[in-house]
VEXDREN-2710 file (C-alpha; in Angstrom, 1 decimal):
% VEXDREN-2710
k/r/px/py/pz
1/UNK/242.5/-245.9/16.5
2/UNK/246.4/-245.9/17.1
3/UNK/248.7/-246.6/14.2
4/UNK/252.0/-248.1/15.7
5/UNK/254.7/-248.2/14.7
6/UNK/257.7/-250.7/16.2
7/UNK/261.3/-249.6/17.3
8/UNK/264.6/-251.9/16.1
9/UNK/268.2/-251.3/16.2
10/UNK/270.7/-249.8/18.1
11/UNK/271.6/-246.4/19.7
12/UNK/271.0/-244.1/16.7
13/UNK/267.1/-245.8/16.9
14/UNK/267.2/-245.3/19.8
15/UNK/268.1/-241.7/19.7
16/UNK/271.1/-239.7/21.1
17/UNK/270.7/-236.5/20.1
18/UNK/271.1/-233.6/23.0
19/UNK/267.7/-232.8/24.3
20/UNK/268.4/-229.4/24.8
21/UNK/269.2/-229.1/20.9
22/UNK/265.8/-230.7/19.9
23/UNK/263.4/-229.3/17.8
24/UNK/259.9/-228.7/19.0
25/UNK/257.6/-231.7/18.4
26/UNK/253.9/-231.5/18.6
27/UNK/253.1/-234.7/20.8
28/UNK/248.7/-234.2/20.7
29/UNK/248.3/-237.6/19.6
30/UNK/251.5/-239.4/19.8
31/UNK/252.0/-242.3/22.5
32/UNK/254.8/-244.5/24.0
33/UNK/253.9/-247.7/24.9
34/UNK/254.6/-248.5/28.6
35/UNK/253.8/-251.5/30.8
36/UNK/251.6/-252.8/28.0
37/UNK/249.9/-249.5/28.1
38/UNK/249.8/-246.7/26.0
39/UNK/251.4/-243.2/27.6
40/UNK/251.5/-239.8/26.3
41/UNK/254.9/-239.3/24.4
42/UNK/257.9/-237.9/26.6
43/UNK/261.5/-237.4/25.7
44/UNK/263.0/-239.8/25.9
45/UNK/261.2/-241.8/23.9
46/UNK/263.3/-244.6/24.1
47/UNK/265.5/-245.2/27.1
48/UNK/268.0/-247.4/26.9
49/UNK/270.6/-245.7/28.9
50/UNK/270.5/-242.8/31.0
51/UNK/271.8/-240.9/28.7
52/UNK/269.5/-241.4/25.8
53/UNK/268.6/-238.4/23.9
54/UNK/266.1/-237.1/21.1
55/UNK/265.3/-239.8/18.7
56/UNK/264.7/-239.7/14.6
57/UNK/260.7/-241.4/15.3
58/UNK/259.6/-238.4/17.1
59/UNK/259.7/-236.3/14.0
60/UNK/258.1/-239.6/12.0
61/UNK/255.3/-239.8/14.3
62/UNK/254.4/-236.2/14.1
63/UNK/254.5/-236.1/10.6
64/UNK/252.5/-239.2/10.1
65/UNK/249.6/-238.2/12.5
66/UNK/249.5/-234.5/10.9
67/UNK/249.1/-236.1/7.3
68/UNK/246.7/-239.1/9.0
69/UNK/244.8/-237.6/11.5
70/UNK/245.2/-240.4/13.5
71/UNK/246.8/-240.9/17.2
72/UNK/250.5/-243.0/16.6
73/UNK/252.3/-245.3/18.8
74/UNK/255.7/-246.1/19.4
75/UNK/256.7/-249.0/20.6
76/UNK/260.5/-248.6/21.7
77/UNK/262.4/-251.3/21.4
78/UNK/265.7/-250.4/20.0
79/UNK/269.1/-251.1/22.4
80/UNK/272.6/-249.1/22.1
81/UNK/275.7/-250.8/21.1
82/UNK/274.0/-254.0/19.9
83/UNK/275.0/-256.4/17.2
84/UNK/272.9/-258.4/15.0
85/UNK/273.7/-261.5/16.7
86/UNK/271.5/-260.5/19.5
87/UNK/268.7/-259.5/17.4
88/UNK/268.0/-263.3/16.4
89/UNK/264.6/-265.0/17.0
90/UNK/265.1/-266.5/20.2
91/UNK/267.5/-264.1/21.8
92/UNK/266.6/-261.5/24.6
93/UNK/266.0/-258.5/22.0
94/UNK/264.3/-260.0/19.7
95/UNK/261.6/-261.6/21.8
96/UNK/261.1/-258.7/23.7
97/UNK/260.6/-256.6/20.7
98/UNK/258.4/-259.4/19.9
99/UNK/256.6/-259.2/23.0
100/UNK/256.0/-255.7/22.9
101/UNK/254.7/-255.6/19.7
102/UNK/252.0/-258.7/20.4
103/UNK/250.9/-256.0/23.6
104/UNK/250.3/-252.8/21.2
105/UNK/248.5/-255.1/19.0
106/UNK/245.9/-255.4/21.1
107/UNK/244.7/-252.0/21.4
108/UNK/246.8/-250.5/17.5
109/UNK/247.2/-251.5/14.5
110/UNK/251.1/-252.1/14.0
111/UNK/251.6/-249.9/10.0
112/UNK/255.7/-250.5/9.8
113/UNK/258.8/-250.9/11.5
114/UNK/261.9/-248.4/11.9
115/UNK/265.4/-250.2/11.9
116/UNK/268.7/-248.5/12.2
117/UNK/271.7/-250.9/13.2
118/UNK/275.0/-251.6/11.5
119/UNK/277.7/-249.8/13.8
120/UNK/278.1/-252.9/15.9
121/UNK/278.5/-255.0/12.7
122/UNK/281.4/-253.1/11.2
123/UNK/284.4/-255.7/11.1
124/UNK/286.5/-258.1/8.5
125/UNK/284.4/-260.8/9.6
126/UNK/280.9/-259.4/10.7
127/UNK/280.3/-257.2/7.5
128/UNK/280.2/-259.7/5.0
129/UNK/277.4/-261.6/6.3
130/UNK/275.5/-258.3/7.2
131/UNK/273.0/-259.0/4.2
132/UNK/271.8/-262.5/5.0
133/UNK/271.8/-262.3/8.4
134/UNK/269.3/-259.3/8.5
135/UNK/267.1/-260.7/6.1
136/UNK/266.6/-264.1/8.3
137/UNK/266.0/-261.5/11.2
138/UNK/263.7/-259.2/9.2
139/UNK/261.9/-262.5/7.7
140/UNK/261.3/-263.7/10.8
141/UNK/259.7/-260.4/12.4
142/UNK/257.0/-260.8/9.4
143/UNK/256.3/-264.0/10.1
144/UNK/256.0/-263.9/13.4
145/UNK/254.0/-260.6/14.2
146/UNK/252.4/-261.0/10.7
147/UNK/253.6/-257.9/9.0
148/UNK/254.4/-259.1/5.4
149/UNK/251.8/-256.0/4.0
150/UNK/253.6/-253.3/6.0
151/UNK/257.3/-251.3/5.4
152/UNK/259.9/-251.9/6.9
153/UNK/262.2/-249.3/7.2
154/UNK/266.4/-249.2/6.9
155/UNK/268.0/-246.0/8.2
156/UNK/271.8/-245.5/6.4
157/UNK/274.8/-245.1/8.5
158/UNK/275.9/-241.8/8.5
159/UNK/278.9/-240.4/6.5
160/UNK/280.5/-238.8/9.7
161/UNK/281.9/-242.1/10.5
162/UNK/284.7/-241.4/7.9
163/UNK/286.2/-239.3/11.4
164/UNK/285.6/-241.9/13.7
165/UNK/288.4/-242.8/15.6
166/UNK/287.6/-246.7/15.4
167/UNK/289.7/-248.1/12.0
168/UNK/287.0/-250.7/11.1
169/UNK/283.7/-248.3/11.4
170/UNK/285.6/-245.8/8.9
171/UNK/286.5/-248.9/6.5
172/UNK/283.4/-251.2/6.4
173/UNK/280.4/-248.7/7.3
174/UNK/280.1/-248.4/3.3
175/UNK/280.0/-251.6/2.7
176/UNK/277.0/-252.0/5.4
177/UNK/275.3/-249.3/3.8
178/UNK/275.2/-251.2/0.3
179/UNK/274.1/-254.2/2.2
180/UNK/270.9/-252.4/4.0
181/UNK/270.6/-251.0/0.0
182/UNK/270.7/-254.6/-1.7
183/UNK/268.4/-255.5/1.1
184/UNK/265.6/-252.8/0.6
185/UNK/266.0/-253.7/-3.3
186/UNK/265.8/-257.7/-3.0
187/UNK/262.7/-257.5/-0.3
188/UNK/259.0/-256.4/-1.0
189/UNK/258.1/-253.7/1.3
190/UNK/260.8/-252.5/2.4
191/UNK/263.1/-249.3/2.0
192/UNK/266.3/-247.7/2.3
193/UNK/266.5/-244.3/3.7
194/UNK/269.4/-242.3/3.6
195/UNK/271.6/-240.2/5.8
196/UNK/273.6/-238.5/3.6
197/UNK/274.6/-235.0/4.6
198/UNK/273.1/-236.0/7.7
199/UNK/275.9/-234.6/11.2
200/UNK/276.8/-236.0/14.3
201/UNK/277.6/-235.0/18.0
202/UNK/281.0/-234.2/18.7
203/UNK/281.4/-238.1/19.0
204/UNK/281.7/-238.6/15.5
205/UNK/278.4/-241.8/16.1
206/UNK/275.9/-240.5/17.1
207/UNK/273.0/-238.4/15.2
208/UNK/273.1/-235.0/16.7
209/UNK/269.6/-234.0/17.0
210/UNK/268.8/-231.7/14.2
211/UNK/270.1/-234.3/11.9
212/UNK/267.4/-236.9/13.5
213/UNK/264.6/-234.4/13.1
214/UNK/265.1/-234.0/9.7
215/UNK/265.9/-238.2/9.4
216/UNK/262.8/-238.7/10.9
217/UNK/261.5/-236.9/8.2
218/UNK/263.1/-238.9/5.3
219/UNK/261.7/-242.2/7.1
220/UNK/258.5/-240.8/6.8
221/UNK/258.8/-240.0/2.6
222/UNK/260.1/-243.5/2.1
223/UNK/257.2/-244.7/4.2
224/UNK/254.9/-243.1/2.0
225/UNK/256.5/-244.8/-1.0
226/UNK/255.7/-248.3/0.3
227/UNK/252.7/-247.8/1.9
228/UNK/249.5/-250.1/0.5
229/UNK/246.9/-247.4/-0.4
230/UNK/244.4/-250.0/-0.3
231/UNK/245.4/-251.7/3.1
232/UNK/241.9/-250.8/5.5
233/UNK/243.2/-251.1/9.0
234/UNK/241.1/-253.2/10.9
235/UNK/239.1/-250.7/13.7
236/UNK/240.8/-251.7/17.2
237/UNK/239.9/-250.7/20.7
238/UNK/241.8/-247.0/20.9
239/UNK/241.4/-244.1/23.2
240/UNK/238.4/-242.2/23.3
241/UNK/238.5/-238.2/24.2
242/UNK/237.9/-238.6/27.8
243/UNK/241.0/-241.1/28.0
244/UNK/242.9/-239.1/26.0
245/UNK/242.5/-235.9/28.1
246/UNK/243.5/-238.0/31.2
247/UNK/246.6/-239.4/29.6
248/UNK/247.3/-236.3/28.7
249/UNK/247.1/-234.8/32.3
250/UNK/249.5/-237.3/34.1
END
């Protein structure tokens, strides 16, 4: 049985560190979902742009399946340089994540969901309302893919944006920080994880890609802090050795 897991967010969900500076991964047992299919993982896992890089839920999925023994899905979702006004229920990237998610269900069980946004949102007039608007758009992924009894996951922005060259990332980034904080503290089931310490590319944005391994890593211990013990995922149509070897081959 695959456990999946669903992608959210911007570009540092979606992953931009320099794939020639990643860390080795074991993939035996991870998967991308493609086409409404599931495909043996591949970097990049989640291209957005041509330029996508390594991304923090290759590290998550490894570490999950090692402690699991089970195979792990990822269903990539997440969109670079994206506000949370097109994340609402009934916009474009919302019901695609959406959409996506109803397809792995079929053949996974969907165990959380990995958000990191809030770049887009730093501003006078976008920050303030950072709070409430993500919990309507967090509320209504529950409801509508029926996750209430799974985490869901908020990755901090990183501290390197203090030497950004943009004047309101380096004055409200806190302040979206606190409100992904208040968030994970005011909601059941769901966490904060942090990036502090965490480095950047030379652009002073982006998670360079040691940092992501070891945030994908951090995901993973605050995963294991909400995760229902007692939650017995329902047995769903998976691959079976043969398939797997095949997958494996293309």
């Amino acid at each position: 049985m695959i456990h999946s897991f669903l992608l959210i967010g911007q570009s540092n969900m979606a992953g931009r560190g320099f794939l020639n500076e990643a860390p080795d991964v074991d993939m035996k047992g991870l998967h991308v979902l493609r086409n409404g299919r599931w495909q043996p993982m591949y970097r990049p896992v989640n291209g957005d742009r041509p330029f996508s890089g390594t991304c923090l839920a290759e590290s998550f999925a490894e570490a999950y399946a090692k402690k699991y023994h089970v195979d792990v899905g990822l269903i990539c979702c997440a969109d670079g340089g994206t506000r949370l006004s097109q994340w609402v229920p009934g916009g474009l990237l919302y019901d695609n994540a959406v959409n996506c998610a109803r397809l792995a269900d079929r053949t996974s069980t969907i165990a959380g969901v990995l958000w990191h946004q809030g770049e887009g949102d730093c501003g006078e007039e976008l920050t303030p309302l950072y709070q409430e608007k993500f919990e309507n758009i967090m509320a209504s992924f529950r409801k509508d893919l029926n996750l209430y009894d799974v985490p869901f996951l908020l990755g901090g922005l990183g501290d390197f944006l203090a030497n950004h060259p943009s004047e309101d990332l380096k004055a409200y980034y806190p302040a979206v920080n606190e409100a992904l904080k208040k968030t994970a503290k005011e909601n059941a089931m769901t966490g904060f994880v942090s990036a502090e310490g965490l480095g950047s590319n030379p652009d002073n944005l982006h998670f360079n890609a040691q940092s992501l391994y070891e945030f994908g890593l951090r995901y993973f211990e605050v995963f294991e802090t909400l995760r229902d013990e007692n939650k017995v995922f329902t047995e769903k149509v998976a691959p079976d050795d043969a398939v797997r070897t095949a997958m494996e081959a293309l």
